[in-house]
N, C-alpha and C positions, 0 to 999 in steps of 0.2 A: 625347540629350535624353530626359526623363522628367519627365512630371508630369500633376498630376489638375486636374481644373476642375467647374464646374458644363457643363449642353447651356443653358444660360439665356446665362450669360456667351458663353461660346466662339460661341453663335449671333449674340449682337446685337451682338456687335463685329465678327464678320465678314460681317454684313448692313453695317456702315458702310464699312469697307474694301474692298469688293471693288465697292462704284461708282467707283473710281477703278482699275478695273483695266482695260485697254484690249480693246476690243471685236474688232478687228482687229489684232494684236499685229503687232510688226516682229518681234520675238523672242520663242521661244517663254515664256522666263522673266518677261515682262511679261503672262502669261495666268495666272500666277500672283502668289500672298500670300504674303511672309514671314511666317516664324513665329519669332521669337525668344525665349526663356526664362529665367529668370537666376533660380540657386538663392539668391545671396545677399540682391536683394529679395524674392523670390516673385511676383515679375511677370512677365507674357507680355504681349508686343506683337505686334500685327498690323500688317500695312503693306503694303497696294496703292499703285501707283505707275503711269502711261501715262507719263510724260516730262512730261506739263504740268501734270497734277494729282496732287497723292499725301496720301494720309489715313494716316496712325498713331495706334492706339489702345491702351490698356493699361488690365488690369486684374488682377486677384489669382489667383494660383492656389495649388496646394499643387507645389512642383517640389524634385523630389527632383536632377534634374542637367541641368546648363546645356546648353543647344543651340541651336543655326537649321537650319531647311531652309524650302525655299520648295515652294508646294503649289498646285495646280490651283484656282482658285477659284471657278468654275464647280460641278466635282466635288464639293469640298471644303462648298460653303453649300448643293448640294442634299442631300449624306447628313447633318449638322449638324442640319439646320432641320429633319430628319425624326425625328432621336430623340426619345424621350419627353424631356420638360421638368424633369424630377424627378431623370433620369437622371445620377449622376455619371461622367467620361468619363476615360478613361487615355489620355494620349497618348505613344507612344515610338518614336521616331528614332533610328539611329546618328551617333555623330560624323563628319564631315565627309570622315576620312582614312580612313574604312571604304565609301568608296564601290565598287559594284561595276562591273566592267569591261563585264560582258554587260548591266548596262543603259544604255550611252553615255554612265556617269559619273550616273545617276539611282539615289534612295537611297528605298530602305522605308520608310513610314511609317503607323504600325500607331494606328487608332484602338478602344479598347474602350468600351462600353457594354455595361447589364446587359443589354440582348437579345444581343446578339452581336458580334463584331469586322470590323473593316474595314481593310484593306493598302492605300495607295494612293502611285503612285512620284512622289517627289519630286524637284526640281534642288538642288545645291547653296548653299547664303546665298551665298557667294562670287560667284556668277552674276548676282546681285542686283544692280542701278541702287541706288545711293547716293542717298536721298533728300537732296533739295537743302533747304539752309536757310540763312534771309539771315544776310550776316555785318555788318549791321550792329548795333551795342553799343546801338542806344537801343529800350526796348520802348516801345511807347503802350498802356497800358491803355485796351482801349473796354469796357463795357457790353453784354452779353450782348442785352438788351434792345432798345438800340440798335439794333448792330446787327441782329439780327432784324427790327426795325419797317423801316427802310430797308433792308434788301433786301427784306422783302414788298411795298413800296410802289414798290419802281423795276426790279426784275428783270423783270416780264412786257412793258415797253417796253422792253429790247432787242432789235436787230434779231438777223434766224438766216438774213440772208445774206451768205455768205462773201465775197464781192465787197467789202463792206464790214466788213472784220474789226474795226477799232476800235470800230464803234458794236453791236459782238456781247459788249459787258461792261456793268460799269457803273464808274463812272467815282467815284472817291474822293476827297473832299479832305478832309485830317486837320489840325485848327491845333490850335494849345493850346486854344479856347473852342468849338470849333465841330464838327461831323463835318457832312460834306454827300454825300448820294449823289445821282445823275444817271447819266438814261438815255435813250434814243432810238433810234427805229428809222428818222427824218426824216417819219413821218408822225405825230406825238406824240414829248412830252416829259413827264418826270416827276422832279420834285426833290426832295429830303427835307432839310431843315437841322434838327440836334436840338444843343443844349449840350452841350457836352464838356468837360469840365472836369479831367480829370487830363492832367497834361502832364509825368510824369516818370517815369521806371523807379523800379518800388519797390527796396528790397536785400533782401527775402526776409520784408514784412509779408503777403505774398499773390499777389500777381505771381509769377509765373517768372524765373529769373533769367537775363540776358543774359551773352551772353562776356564775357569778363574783357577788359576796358580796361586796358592800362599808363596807367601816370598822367603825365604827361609833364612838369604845371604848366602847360599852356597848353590843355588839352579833349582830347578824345577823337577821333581821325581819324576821319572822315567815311568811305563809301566814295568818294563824288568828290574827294576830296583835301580836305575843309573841315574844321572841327571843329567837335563839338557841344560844349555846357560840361559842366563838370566841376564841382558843391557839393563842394567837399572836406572839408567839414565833416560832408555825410553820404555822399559816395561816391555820388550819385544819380547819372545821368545827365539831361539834362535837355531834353524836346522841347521848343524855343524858337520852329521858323517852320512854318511849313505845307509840306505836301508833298500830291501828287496823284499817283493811279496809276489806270489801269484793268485791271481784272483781269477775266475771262471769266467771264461769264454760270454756264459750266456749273459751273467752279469755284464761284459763290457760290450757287448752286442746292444744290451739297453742302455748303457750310456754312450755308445755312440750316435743311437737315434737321437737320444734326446738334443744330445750336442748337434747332429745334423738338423734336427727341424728347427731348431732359431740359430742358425751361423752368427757369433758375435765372437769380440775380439776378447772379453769380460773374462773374468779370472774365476778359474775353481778353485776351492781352498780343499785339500786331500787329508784326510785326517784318517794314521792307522795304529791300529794298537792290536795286540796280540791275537788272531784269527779274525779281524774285522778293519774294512775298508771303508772311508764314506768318503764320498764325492758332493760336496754343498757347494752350492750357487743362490744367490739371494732367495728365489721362488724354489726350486727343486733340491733336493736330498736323492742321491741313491746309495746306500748302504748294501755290503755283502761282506759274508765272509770269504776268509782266504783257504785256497787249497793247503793242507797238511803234505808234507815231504820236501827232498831236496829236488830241485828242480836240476835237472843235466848241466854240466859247463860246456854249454854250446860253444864258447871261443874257440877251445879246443878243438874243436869239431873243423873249422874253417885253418885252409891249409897256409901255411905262411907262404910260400912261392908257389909259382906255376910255370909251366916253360910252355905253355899256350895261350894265345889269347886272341879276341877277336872282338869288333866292333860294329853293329847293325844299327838299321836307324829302326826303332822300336815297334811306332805305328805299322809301316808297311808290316814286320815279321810277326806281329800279330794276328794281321789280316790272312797272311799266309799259312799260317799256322790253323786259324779257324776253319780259315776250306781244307785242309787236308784233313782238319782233324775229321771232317764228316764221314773219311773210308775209317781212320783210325777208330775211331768209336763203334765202328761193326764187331770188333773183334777186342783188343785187348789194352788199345785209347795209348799203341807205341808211336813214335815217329822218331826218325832216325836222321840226324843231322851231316850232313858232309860239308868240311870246310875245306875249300881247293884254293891257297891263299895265292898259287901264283894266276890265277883266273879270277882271285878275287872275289870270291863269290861264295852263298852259301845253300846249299839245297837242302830242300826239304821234303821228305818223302815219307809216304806210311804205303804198305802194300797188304792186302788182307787175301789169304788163298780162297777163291772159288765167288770171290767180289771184285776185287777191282784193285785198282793203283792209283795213286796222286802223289806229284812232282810239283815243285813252285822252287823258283830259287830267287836268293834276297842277296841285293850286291854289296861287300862288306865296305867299311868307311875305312877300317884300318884292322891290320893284323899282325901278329908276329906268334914265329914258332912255325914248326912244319904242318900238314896237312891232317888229319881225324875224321873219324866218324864214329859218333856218340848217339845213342839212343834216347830217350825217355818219357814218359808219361806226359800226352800230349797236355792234359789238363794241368798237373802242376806244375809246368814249363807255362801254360798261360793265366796260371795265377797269378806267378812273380812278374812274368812281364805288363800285367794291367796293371800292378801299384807303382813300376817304377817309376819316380817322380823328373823325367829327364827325357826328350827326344831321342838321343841313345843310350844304346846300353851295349855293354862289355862282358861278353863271357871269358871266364878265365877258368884253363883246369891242365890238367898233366896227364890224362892220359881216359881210356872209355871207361875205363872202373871205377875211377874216384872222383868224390866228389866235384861238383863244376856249380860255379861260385858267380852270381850277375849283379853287375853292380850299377846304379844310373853312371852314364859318363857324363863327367862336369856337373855342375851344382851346387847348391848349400847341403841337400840332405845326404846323412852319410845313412846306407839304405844296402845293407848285405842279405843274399836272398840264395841259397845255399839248396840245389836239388842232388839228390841222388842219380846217374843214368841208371838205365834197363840193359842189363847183359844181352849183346847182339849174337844170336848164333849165325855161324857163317858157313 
């Protein structure tokens, strides 16, 4: 292997890849990044992998001759992220079957920069876990956008304990008109339903292309034995019913970075097949598998009427809520809400014995239903109110024990955000 790149390139690809490299490896070759090369595109790919989550990325280099070896990634992003920015960088590796004996089958690999050179021993590609990709034939393009908005609005309400693995993702349902994300950690819930609108594998106007489907005249085998249709007119394949997976938190944590560090409008194409997700975009791949079990029917959960309700303007009761919460979090992170609708208005108060008191009150835009006071967790009350996508927001509930339900007021997104209160003793 031989070839030049930018320290620009080579660095912020392997800033994305190596979060998917396992922190405690089972094997030593899972503490390392492939690195593969290919003189006939002029592309170099990275590719970290743990078994559950694995990222690939590519971009342009100038490569004089094709190779892989796999590289310490650790090693490899802290001397990277240190060269000058400007610096252009020679990488060169022996082939595969030049490995040497005295180092247990470990191979040189020689980085230059204009300040100086760096040697550091590499494993074999060969060694390398085979990143997993679904083998189903039908892609879903989503919306970059999309998704980004729903996982920013449902990812911090999953749970992070293991005991409960299913409710440690978030939960997807994909139909032809719809995308919905959901999330829970059973003390709070948070939904996202946004339009979706394409429902078919392009053949190569923008999408990525899926495996090759034999055409049978009767649809495309399914992985469970079904089949999806076949337009034979234009070769499409075509998403016709809804499908739901949930996929791990941490997994969609790293594809919301990636989606945040180049905001574009560009299309992912989703591709899933039985315990396995992959998220491809022309340069990047993240594949993961899916969490095992049935995920809760939250719907249910969210009450059909309420005979309360009330209207805040958001920013202010955030702000209000942050300074109280500073006595709250002495003690036990409660604050206790009072709504006095014919004053209009709504206080907010946390009081800690043998510390202190804070009072703030927020004046309501609109209300209906009689007067309450409802407790709760001052932090998951200011989780849901940071994503909601809306100047106001609308609490709605029936009474201080059951659930109380905030929804943006007005808007395109439909955005249900479902807390549990804290039993006030009196």
């Amino acid at each position: 292997m031989k070839l030049t790149c930018s320290q620009d390139a080579l660095n912020s690809n392997l800033q994305c890849v190596s979060r998917a490299v396992a922190a405690r490896p089972t094997h030593p070759v899972l503490a390392n990044v492939l690195l593969t090369a290919d003189q006939g595109t002029g592309k170099v790919s990275l590719t970290g992998f743990d078994l559950s989550l694995g990222i690939q990325t590519t971009f342009t280099a100038a490569v004089e001759q094709s190779g892989a070896i796999t590289l310490p990634s650790r090693l490899l992003v802290d001397i990277v992220s240190r060269l000058s920015a400007d610096s252009p960088l020679s990488l060169q590796a022996p082939g595969s079957d030049t490995s040497s004996e005295e180092g247990g089958g470990s191979l040189p690999f020689q980085l230059t920069a204009r300040t100086g050179a760096y040697t550091v021993r590499g494993m074999p590609a060969e060694d390398f876990p085979e990143l997993p990709m679904a083998q189903s034939p039908v892609a879903i393009p989503l919306s970059a956008q999309s998704l980004r908005d729903g996982l920013a609005r449902t990812l911090f309400a999953t749970s992070s304990d293991e005991a409960k693995q299913i409710l440690m993702g978030v939960h997807l349902v994909v139909s032809p008109d719809r995308l919905e994300f959901a999330a829970t950690d059973g003390h709070r819930l948070a939904v996202v339903r946004q339009p979706h609108g394409n429902s078919a594998l392009q053949d190569g106007d923008g999408s990525a292309a899926a495996p090759e489907v034999e055409d049978t005249g009767s649809g495309a085998p399914d992985p469970d034995g079904s089949t999806v249709p076949v337009n034979h007119d234009t070769g499409i394949v075509q998403q016709e019913e809804s499908f739901a997976v949930t996929i791990p938190a941490r997994s969609l944590r790293e594809l919301e970075q990636l989606l945040s560090i180049r905001k574009t409008d560009e299309t992912i194409d989703l591709y899933h097949d039985q315990g396995q997700v992959v998220f491809l975009r022309a340069d990047q791949v993240v594949t993961s598998r899916t969490l095992d079990g049935v995920y809760p029917k939250y719907n249910q959960l969210i009450p059909d009427t309420f005979s309360r309700s009330f209207t805040v303007d958001r920013l202010p009761m955030v702000t209000a809520l942050e300074r109280v919460a500073v006595l709250a979090d002495q003690q036990n992170s409660v604050v206790k809400l009072s709504v006095a609708m014919a004053e209009r208005q709504l206080r907010i108060c946390a009081e800690v014995q043998d510390v202190g008191r804070g009072d703030e009150s927020v004046p309501l835009t609109g209300g209906d239903g009689s007067d309450i006071d409802v407790a709760f967790n001052v932090r998951y009350l200011l989780d849901g109110l940071k994503v909601i996508p809306a100047p106001e927001v609308t609490f709605e509930m029936n009474n201080p024990t059951n659930p109380v339900v905030l929804r943006p007021h007005g808007g395109d997104v439909q955005f249900t955000y479902l807390v549990m209160p804290v039993q006030i003793r009196t």
